[in-house]
N, C-alpha and C positions, 0 to 999 in steps of 0.2 A: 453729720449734725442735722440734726432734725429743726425745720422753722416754718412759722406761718405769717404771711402776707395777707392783709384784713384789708379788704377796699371799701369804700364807700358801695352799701347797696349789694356786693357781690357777698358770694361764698370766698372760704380760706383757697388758696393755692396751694398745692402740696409737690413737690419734686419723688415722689415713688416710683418704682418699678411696676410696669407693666397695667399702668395707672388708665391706660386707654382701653384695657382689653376688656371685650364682651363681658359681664354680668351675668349668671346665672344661679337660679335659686339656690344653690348647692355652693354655691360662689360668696360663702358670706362668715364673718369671722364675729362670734358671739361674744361678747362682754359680760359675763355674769355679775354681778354687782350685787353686794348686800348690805344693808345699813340700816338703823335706826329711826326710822322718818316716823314713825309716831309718836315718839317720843321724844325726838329734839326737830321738829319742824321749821325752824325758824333757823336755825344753819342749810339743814340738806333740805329742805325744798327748792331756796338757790342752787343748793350745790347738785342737784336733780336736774335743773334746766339749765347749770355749764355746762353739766354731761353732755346734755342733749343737744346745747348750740353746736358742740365740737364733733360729734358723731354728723350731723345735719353738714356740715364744711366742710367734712374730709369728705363722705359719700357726695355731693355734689363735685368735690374734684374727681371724684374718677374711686376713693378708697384706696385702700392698703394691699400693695401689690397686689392689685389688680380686683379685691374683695370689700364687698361692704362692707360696714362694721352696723352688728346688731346689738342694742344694749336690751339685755332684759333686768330686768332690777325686783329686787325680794327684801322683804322687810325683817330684821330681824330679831325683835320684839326686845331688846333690848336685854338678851339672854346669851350666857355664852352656850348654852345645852343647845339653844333654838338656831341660835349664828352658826353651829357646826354643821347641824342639820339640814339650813338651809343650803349652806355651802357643797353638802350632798348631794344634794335635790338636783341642784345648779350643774353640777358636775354632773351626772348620775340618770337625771331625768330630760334634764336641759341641756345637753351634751354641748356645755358652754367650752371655748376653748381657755380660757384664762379668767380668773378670778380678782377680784377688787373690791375698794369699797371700805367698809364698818370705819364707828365715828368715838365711841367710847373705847377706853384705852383697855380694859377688861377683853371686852369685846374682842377687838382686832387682835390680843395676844392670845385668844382661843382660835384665831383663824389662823393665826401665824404659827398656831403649832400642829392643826388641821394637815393648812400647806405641807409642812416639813413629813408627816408621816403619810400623805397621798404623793408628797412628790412634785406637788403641782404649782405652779408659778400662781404668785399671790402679789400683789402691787396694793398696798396697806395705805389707804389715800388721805384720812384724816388722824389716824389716834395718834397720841404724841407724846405715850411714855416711850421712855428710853428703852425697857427691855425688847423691845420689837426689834429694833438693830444693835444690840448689844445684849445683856443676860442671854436673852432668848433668842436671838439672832438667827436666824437656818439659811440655808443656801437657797431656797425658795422663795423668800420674801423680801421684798424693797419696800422702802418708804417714801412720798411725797411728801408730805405734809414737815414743817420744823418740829422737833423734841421739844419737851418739855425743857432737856436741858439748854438747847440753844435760845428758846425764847429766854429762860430765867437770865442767859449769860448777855442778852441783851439790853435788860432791864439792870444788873449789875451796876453799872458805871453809875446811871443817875442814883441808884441805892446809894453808891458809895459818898459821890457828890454829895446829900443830903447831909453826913457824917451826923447820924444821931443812933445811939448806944440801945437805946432797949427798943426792941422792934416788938410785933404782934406779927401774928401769922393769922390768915380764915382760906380754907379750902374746905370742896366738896372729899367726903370720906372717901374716896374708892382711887383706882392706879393714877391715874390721870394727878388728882391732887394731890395724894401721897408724893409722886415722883419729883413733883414742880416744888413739893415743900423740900424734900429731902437735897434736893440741888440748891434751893436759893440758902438754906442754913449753911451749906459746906460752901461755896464758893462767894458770901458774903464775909466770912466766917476768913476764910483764906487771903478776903483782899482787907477787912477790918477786924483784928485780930481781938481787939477788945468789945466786939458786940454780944449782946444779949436779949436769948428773945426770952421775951417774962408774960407768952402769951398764947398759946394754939387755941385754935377753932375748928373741931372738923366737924364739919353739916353734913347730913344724912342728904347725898343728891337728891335734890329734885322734894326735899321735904325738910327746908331751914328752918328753924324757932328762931328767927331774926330777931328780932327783942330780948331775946336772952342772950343770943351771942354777943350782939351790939353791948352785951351790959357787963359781961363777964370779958370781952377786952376793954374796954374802958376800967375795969374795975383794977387790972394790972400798970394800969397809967403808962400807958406804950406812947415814944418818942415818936416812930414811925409803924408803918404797914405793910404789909404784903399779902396783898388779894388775888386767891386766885378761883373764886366762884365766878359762874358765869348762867348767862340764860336766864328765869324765873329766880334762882335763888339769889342771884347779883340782884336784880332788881327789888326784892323782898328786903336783904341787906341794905341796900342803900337806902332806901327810904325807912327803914328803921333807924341809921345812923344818923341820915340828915335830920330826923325828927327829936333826937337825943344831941345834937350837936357833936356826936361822938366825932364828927370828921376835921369840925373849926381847928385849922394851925394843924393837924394831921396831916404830916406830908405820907403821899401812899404808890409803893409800885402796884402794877397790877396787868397781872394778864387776860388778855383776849379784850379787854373792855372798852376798846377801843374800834371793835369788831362789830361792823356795823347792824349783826342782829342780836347783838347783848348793848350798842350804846342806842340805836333809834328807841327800843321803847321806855329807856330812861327820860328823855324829852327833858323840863324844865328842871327835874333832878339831877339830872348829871352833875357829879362831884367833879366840879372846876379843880384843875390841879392836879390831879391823879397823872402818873407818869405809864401809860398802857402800850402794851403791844395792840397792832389793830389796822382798818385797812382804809384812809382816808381817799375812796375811790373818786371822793366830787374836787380833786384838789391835785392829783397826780398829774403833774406833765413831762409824760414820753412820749415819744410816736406807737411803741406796742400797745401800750395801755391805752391811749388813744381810738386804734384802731379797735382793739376789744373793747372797749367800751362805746364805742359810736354802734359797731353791730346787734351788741346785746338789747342796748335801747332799741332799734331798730325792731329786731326779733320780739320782743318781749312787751316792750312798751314802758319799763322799770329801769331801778338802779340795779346794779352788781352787789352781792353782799361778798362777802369773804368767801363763802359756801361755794358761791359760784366760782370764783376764779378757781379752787380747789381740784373741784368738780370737773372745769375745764382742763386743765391743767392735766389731772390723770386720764384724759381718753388721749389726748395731742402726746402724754409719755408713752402710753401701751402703744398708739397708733407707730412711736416711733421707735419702741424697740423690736416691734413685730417686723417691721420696715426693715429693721438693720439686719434681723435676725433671717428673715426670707419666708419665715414661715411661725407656728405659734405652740411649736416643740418647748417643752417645756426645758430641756439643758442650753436649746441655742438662744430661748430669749434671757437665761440667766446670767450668757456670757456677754447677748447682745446688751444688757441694763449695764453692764459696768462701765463706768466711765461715761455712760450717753451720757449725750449733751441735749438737751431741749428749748427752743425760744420758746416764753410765755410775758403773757401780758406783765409780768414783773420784771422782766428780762430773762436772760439767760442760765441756766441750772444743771447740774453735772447730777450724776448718781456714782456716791462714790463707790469703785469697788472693795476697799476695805472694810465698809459697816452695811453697805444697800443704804445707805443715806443720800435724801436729795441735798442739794444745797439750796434750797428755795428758801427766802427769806420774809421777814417779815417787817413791816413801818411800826417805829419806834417816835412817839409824841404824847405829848400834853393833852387835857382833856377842857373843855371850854364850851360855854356854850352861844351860839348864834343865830338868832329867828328863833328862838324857844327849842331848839333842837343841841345835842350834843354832836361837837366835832372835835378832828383834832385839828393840833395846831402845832408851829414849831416841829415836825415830824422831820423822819431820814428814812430811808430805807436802809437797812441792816443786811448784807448779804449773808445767807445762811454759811458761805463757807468762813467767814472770818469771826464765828464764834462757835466752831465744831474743836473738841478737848484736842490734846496730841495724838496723833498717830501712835505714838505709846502705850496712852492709856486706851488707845479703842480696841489696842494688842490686847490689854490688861481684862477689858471690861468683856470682850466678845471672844469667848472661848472657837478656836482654828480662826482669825482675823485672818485673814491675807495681808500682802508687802501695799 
């Protein structure tokens, strides 16, 4: 089991092999990373400078058997043609040893099919449709980040609690929202048999006509909602709604919105009430979360967004499957990810080996607002593994599963 000890003022501790021996330029194990950051800045800029806290703590312990860890990082314009290509480059030019990274769900399932025909170990750190570890699933790629379907399965119970019959749906057009729409109809659907939705939305990412959407759900007089836009168009949306009252007595789920770079620049708009997945970093008391957060302040001079713990998260995974596996062979780390265990500022998270799913979860609360800012409130944490489908159906969904 892989774990990290945050001290006041120090670097991480790391228990590795050979963690004392000499360093030489040749001596260093490359991280190629590719992601979006022009295009969603406000998640992976954090999630850029967790990378780089957690790369900065293991090479001051000493690194990864015995070897720095070098991140080089490549943008990849928010294209799956461009995403492949980079990942080429990375591979090819940058004679990276292992691959990681992309943030749109599009995106990561062009790398994750990249991965499967080069063969090479991919660690898929934010996108969060489901075919990445199921449809599409290859023996080369794992996932950190939670699915689509486990947030939606989160958000469930308060849907159900709500018990009102004709819902609305607003997602961005592409995998991501497709997926998270596709999961909450079926499995609201499965726990309230008599609901009806009398309402979709799907926004062109990143280019909402929010005044029209806001008018055309309204216009099907929906009981409740289910939001799952985030970024600039949640914001566009929300202040269209607030200004049409479409939200007054709308009870609403909603994902990610609770994520501190889709709720900070909401500020005095923040739809009070809204039941969001999301990451209430000024309000958690553990000791891990603690200590990563006393550091990052430290480091940084800032708060942690979600990006960041993300971010962090997958260099402290690779650093620790590379660790178990000895070296950064692509079959021995595919056997070393199964079943790792990882400590992260959320606690602790297995990668199962029957889907390459983490179990890392996500905080489930209310939305409110305080000093003119949006928080949450009433929050839980949800462990990722106590809202993952059967063992059955991940048989069913991920063509060759394993036992």
């Amino acid at each position: 089991m892989f774990s990290v000890r945050l001290y006041t003022g120090l670097f991480a501790t790391f228990a590795f092999s050979a963690a004392s021996a000499p360093v030489h330029a040749a001596d260093v194990i490359k991280i190629g990373e590719l992601n979006s950051y022009k295009s969603q800045p406000a998640f992976l800029g954090p999630y850029k400078m967790g990378m780089e806290l957690a790369v900065e703590q293991i090479n001051a312990a000493g690194g990864v058997n015995g070897k720095k860890l070098e991140l080089i990082v490549r943008d990849d314009n928010s294209n799956p043609g461009d995403a492949v290509r980079t990942a080429e480059e990375l591979l090819s030019r940058d004679k990276v040893d292992v691959l990681t990274g992309t943030f749109l769900s599009h995106i990561g399932l062009a790398v994750t099919d990249y991965a499967k025909h080069k063969k090479r170990f991919f660690l898929a750190s934010e996108p969060l449709t489901d075919k990445i570890v199921w449809a599409d699933g290859n023996d080369y790629t794992y996932r950190l980040r939670n699915s689509t379907y486990m947030q939606v399965a989160m958000l469930i119970p308060a849907a159900v609690k709500m018990n009102k019959k004709r819902w609305a749906i607003v997602y961005p057009n592409y995998e991501y929202g497709q997926s998270a729409t596709a999961t909450f109809k079926t499995l609201l659907k499965q726990a309230q048999p008599d609901v009806e939705f009398v309402a979709e939305q799907a926004a062109p990412l990143g280019k909402i006509d929010a005044g029209n959407v806001v008018q055309a759900l309204a216009d099907a007089k929906p009981e409740a909602m289910f939001n799952v836009l985030f970024a600039t168009d949640l914001a566009k949306f929300v202040r269209a709604g607030s200004q049409r009252n479409f939200f007054k007595g709308l009870p609403v789920v909603s994902m990610l919105t609770g994520e501190p770079e889709y709720l900070d620049p909401l500020g005095r708009e923040t739809p009070e009430g809204w039941v969001v997945t999301g990451y209430p970093w000024y309000a958690i008391d553990t000791p891990e979360h603690d200590r990563f957060l006393k550091a990052y302040q430290e480091r940084y001079n800032d708060y942690p967004r979600l990006g960041t713990v993300v971010g962090y998260n997958t260099i402290l995974s690779l650093a620790a499957g590379i660790s178990k596996a000895g070296s950064t062979d692509t079959d021995a780390l595919i056997k070393a990810f199964k079943e790792l265990e990882v400590d992260t500022p959320f606690g602790r998270i297995k990668y199962r080996g029957l889907d390459h799913q983490s179990t890392m979860g996500a905080y489930v609360g209310k939305l409110a607002i305080k000093d003119g800012k949006g928080v949450m409130v009433d929050f839980e944490y949800v462990d990722g593994a106590s809202v993952q489908p059967s063992d059955e159906l991940v048989r069913k969904w991920r063509p060759g599963a394993g036992g």
